[in-house]
C-alpha positions in Angstrom: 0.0 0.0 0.0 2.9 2.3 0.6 4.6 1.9 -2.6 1.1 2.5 -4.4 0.9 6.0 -2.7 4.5 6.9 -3.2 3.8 5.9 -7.2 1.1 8.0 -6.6 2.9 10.9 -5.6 5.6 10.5 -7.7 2.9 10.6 -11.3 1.2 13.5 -10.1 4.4 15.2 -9.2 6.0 14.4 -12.3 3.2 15.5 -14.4 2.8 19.1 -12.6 6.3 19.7 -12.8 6.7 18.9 -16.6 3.1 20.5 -17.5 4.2 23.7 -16.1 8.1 23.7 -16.8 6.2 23.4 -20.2 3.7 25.7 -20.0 6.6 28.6 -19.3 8.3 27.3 -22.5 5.4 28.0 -24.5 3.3 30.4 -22.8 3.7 32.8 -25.7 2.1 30.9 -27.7 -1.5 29.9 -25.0 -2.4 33.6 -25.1 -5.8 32.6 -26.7 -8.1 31.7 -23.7 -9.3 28.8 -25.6 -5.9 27.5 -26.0 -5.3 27.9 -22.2 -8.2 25.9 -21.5 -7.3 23.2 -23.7 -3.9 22.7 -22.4 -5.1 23.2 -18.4 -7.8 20.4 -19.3 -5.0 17.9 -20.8 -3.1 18.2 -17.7 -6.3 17.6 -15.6 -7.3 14.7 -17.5 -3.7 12.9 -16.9 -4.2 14.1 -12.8 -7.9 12.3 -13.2 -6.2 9.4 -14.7 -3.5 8.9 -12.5 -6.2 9.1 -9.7 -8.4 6.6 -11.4 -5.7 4.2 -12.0 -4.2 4.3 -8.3 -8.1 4.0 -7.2 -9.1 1.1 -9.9 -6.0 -0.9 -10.8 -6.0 -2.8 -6.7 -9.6 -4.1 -6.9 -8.6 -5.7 -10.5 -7.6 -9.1 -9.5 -7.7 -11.3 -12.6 -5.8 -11.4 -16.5 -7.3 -7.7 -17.1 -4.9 -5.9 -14.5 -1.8 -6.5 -17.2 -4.3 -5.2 -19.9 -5.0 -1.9 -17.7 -1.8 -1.1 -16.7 -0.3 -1.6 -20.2 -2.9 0.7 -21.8 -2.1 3.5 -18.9 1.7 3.0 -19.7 1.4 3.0 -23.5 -1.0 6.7 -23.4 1.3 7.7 -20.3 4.2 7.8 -22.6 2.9 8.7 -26.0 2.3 12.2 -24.3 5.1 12.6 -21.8 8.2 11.3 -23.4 7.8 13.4 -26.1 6.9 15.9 -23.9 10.1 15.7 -22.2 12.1 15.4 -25.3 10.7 18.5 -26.3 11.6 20.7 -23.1 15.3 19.6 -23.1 16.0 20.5 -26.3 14.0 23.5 -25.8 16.1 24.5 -22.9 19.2 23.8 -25.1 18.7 26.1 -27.2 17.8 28.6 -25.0 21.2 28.3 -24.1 22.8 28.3 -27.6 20.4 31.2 -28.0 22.8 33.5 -25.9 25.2 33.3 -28.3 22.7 34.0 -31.1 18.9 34.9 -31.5 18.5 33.0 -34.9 20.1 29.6 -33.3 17.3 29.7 -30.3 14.7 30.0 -32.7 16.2 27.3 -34.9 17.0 24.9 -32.1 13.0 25.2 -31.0 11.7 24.7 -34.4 14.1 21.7 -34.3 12.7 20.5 -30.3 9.0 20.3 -32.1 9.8 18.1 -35.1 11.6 15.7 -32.9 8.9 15.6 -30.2 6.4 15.1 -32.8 8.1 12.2 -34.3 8.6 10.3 -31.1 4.5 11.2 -30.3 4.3 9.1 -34.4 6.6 6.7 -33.4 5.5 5.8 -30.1 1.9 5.8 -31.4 2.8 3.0 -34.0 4.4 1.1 -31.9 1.0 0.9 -29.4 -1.0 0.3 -32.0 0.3 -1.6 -35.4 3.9 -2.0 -34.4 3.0 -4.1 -32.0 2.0 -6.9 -34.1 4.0 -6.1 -37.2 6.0 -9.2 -37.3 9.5 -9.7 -38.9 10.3 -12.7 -40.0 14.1 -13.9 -39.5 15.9 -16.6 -41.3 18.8 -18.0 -39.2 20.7 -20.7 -41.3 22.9 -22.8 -38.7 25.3 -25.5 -39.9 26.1 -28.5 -37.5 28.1 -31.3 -39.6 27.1 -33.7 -37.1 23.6 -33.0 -37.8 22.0 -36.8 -39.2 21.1 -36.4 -42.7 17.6 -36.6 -42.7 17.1 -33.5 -41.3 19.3 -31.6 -43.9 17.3 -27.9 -43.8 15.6 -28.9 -40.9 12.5 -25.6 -40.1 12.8 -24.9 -36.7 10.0 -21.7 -35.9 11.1 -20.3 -32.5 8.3 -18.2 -30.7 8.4 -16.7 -26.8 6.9 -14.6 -24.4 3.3 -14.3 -25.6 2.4 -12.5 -22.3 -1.4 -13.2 -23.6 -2.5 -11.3 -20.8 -1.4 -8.4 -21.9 -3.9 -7.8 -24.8 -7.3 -7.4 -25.1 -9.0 -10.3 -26.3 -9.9 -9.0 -29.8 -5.9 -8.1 -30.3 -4.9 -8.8 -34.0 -1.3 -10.0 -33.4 -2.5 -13.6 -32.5 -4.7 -14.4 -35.2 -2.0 -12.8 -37.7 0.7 -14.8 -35.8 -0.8 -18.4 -36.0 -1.9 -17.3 -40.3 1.6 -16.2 -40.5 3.5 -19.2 -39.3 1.9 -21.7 -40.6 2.7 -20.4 -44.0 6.4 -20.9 -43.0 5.3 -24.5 -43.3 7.8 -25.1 -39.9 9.1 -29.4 -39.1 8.7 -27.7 -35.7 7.5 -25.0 -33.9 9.2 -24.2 -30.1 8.1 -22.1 -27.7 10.6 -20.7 -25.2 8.8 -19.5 -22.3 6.1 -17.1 -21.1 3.0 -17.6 -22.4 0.9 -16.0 -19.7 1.5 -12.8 -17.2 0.4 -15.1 -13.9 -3.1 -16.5 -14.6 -3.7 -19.9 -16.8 -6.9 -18.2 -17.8 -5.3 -15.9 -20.0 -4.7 -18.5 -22.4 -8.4 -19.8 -22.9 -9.6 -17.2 -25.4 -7.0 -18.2 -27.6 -6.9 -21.7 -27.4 -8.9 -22.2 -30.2 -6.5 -20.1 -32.3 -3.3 -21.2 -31.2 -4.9 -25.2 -32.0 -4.7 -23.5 -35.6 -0.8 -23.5 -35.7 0.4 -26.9 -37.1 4.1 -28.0 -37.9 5.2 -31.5 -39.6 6.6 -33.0 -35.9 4.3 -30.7 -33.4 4.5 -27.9 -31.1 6.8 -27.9 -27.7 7.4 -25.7 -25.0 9.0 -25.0 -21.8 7.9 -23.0 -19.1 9.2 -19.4 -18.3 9.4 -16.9 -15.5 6.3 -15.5 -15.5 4.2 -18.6 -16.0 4.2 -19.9 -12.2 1.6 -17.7 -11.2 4.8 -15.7 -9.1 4.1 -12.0 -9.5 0.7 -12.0 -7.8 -0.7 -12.6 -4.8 -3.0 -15.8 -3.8 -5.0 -16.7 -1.5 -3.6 -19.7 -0.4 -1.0 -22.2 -1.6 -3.3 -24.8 -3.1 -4.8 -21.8 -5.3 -1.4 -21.1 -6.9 -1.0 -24.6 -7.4 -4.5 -25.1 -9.0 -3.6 -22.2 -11.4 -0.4 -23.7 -12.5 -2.2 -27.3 -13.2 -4.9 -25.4 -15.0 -1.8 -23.7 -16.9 -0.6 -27.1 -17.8 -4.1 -28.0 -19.1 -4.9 -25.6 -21.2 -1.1 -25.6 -22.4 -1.9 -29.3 -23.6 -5.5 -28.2 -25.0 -3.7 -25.2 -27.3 -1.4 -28.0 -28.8 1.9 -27.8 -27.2 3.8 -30.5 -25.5 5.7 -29.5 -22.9 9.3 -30.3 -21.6 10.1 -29.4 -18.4 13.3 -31.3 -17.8 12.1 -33.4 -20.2 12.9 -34.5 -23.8 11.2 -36.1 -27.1 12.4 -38.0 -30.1 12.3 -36.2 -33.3 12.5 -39.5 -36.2 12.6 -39.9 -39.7 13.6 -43.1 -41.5 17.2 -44.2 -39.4 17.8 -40.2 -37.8 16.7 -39.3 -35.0 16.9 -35.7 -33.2 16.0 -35.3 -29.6 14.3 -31.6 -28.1 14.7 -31.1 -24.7 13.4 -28.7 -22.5 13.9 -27.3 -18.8 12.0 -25.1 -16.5 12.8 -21.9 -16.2 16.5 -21.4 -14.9 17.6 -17.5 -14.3 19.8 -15.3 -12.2 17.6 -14.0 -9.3 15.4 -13.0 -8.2 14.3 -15.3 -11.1 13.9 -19.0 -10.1 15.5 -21.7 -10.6 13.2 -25.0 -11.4 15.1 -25.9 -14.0 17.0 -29.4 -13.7 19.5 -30.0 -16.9 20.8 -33.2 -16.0 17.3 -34.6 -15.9 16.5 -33.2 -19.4 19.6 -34.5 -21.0 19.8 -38.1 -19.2 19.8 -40.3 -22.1 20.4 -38.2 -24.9 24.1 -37.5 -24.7 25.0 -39.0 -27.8 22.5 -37.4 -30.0 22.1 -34.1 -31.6 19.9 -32.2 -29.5 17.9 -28.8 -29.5 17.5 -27.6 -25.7 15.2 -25.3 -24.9 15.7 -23.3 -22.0 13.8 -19.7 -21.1 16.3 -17.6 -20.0 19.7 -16.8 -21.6 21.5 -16.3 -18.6 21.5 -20.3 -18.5 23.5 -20.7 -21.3 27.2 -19.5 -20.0 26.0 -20.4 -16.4 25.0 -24.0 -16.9 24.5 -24.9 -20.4 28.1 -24.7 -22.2 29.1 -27.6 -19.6 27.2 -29.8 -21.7 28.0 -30.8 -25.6 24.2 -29.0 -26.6 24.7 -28.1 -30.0 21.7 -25.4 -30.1 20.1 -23.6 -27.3 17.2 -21.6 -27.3 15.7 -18.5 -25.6 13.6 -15.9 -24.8 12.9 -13.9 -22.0 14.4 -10.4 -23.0 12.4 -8.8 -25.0 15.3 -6.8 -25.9 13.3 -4.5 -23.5 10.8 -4.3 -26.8 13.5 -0.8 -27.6 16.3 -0.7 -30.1 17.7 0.2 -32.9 18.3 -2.2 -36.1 19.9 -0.7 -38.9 22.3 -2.9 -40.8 25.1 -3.9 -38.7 24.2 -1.4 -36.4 22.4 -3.0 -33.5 21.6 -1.7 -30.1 18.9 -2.4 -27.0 19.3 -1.2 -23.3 19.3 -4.8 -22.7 22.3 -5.8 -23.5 23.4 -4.3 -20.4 22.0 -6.9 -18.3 22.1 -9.7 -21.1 25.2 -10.3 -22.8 23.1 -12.6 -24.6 20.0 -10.7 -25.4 18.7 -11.0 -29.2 19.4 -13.0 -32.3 22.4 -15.7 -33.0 25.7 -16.1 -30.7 28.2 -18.8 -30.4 31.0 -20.5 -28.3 33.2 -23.2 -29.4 31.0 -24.1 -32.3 28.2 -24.1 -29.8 24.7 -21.8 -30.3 22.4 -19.9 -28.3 19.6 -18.1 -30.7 17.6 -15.2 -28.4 14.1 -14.3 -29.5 13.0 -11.1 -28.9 9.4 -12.9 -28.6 5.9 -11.3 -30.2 4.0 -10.1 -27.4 4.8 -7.4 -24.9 4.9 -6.6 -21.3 4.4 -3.4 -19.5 4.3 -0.8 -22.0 2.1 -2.5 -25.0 4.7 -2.0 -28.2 8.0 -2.6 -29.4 9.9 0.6 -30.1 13.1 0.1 -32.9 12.6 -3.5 -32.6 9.9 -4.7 -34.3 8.4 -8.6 -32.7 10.2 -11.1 -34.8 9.3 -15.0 -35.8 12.8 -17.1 -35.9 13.2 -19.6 -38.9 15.4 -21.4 -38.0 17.7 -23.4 -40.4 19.5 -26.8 -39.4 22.1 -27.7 -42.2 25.5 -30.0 -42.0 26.7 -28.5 -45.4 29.2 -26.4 -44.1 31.4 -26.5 -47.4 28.6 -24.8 -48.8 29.1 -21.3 -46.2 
C-alpha cells in the first residue's frame, strides 16, 4: 500500500512539474483563452487518470490488470516522453540562444519536429507495431547434424504475455496465419506464455490449435508462468492455477518439456528436443533441472530449450548442446536495427540478449518474442518470428 501511494505521488508530481516547466516554455504561444483551456484540461485529465488508476488498478484481481496497466503505460508515454524530449531541447537552445537569436529560434523549431516524431513513433508502436512481425531466417550448420534433417524448419516463438492484450488483439490471429505459411518441421516455444493466470490463455486456445508443424509444437515454461508475481490466496490456489496452466497448455497443442525431452524421427535419424523449467539469475527461479532433461540423450544431436539466456554461459556450455534456445528479454521491446548497427538497453544486463551467438561451435539463438509486457509496443525493434535453419553442409558457407 505504501509503494502504491509513493507511485502516486511521484505521477502527479512528475506530471505538474513537466506541464508547467512546459507551459513557461510555451506560454507565448496559449495567449488565446481557448488555447489555455485546452492545455489546463490535458493536464487535468492525466491528474484524473493517475487518480483513477491508483483507485481502480487494486480491486482488479484477474488477467485484465496486465491489460490496464499496459494501456495507462502506453498513453502515459505517447504524451510525456515526447513531452520531455521537447523541453530539453528547448532549454538547449535557450542556451545556444545567448550566443545567437536566430540559433534559439532554430533549435525550437528543431525541439517540435523531434517531439512530434517520437509522439508518431511511439503511437505506431501501441497500436500496429506491436503486431508487425519480422520474420528472421537463421541458417545454422552442424556437420554432425544426421542427414535426414538436412534444412531442418525450426519456428522459434516466446513470451506471448497473452494477458497483456485485449481479447480482440490482431497480433495472435496474424501470428498463427503467419506461421503456418512458414510451413515449420517444428514449432518451439521458449517461455512465457501468460502474465500469472492460466486463464489468460483460454480465449485463444482455439487459435493457437490452428498453428500446425510436420513433428508438433513444444514448449517450456518461463518466469512468468508460475503464477509468481501475484498474490494468492492460499498455496493450493497457486498450485491449482499452475495445473490449470498445464491443461490448457496441452488443449492449445503444445507438449511441454520441463526437464524433459522427445524423439524427433525420420527413416534411421533421430533428433531429440529437450526442455527445462525456467533457470535465471535472481530473483528469477530456478526449477530448471539439466541433467534430468539431457539423461539419455548424450550421444544425439539435440535442441534444448531453456527460457532464459542467462542459463547458457551459467550451466548450459558444460554440456555438448549443440543449439540452445531463448527468450525472455524482450530486448526490453526498444532498439535500434539498422544494418550492422544493432543496439537495446538490454544488452546491459544480457550479454546474450537478441538473435544468434556462439562458443566453441556451440549456439544460443535469443528471440526477442511477439507479445509485450508493461508498456504494449515494441519501439526500434519490431516482434520477430525465428526460422530457423539446421544444415550440415558447411562446405557450402
Amino acid at each position: 500500500m505504501r509503494n502504491n501511494i509513493l507511485i502516486l505521488i511521484v505521477s502527479i508530481g512528475f506530471i505538474l512539474f513537466t506541464d508547467t516547466l512546459l507551459f513557461l516554455l510555451l506560454k507565448k504561444y496559449l495567449y488565446k483563452k481557448i488555447r489555455f483551456l485546452i492545455y489546463g484540461l490535458h493536464s487535468l485529465l492525466f491528474l484524473g487518470g493517475v487518480l483513477a488508476y491508483h483507485f481502480f488498478i487494486p480491486t482488479v484481481k484477474g488477467p485484465d490488470f496486465y491489460y490496464w496497466i499496459g494501456l495507462g503505460i502506453g498513453i502515459f508515454f505517447l504524451f510525456y516522453i515526447p513531452k520531455l524530449i521537447f523541453i530539453v531541447l528547448d532549454l538547449f537552445s535557450i542556451l545556444l540562444g545567448l550566443i545567437h537569436k536566430k540559433i534559439r529560434l532554430a533549435g525550437q523549431s528543431i525541439a517540435a519536429i523531434i517531439a512530434v516524431s517520437c509522439f508518431i513513433l511511439i503511437l505506431y508502436s501501441i497500436t500496429w507495431g506491436r503486431y508487425n512481425y519480422k520474420t528472421e531466417l537463421v541458417s545454422i550448420c552442424f556437420p554432425q547434424l544426421p542427414p535426414a534433417f538436412q534444412n531442418f524448419r525450426i519456428v522459434q516463438l516466446s513470451d506471448l504475455h497473452l494477458g497483456s492484450s485485449s481479447t480482440h488483439y490482431k497480433g495472435i490471429p496474424q501470428l498463427v496465419e503467419k506461421v503456418n505459411a512458414l510451413r515449420p518441421d517444428v514449432i518451439l516455444f521458449t517461455g512465457d506464455m501468460v502474465n500469472n493466470f492460466a486463464s489468460e490463455i483460454t480465449p485463444w486456445i482455439g487459435i493457437l490449435n490452428k498453428m500446425n508443424a510436420r513433428y508438433g509444437k513444444f514448449a517450456v515454461t518461463g518466469n512468468h508462468d508460475y503464477g509468481n508475481y501475484t498474490h494468492w490466496e492460499s498455496p493450493a490456489d497457486k498450485a491449482r492455477n499452475y495445473t490449470d496452466f498445464l491443461q490448457y497448455m496441452k488443449a492449445a497443442g503444445f507438449h511441454l518439456l520441463n526437464n524433459a525431452h522427445y524423439p524427433l524421427i525420420t527413416g534411421k535419424d533421430t533428433i531429440y528436443i529437450a526442455g527445462v523449467e525456467n533457470w535465471g539469475n535472481p530473483p528469477f527461479p530456478r526449477y530448471g533441472k539439466l541433467q534430468k532433461a539431457l539423461e539419455g540423450v548424450r550421444d544425439h544431436f539435440t535442441v534444448l530449450m531453456s527460457h532464459d539466456p542467462s542459463h547458457w554461459r551459467a550451466q548450459i556450455l558444460d554440456y555438448n548442446i549443440p543449439l540452445t534456445l531463448s527468450g525472455h528479454t524482450h530486448a526490453m521491446q526498444l532498439g535500434i536495427e539498422i544494418g550492422n548497427i544493432k543496439w537495446s538497453p538490454s544488452q546491459y544486463i544480457y550479454p546474450e540478449y537478441d538473435g544468434l551467438y556462439e562458443d566453441n561451435h556451440r549456439y544460443l539463438h535469443v528471440s526477442r518474442g511477439q507479445g509485450y509486457l508493461g508498456f504494449p509496443g515494441r519501439i526500434g525493434l519490431r516482434p520477430a518470428i525465428s526460422v530457423i535453419i539446421l544444415t550440415n553442409n558447411c562446405n557450402e558457407r
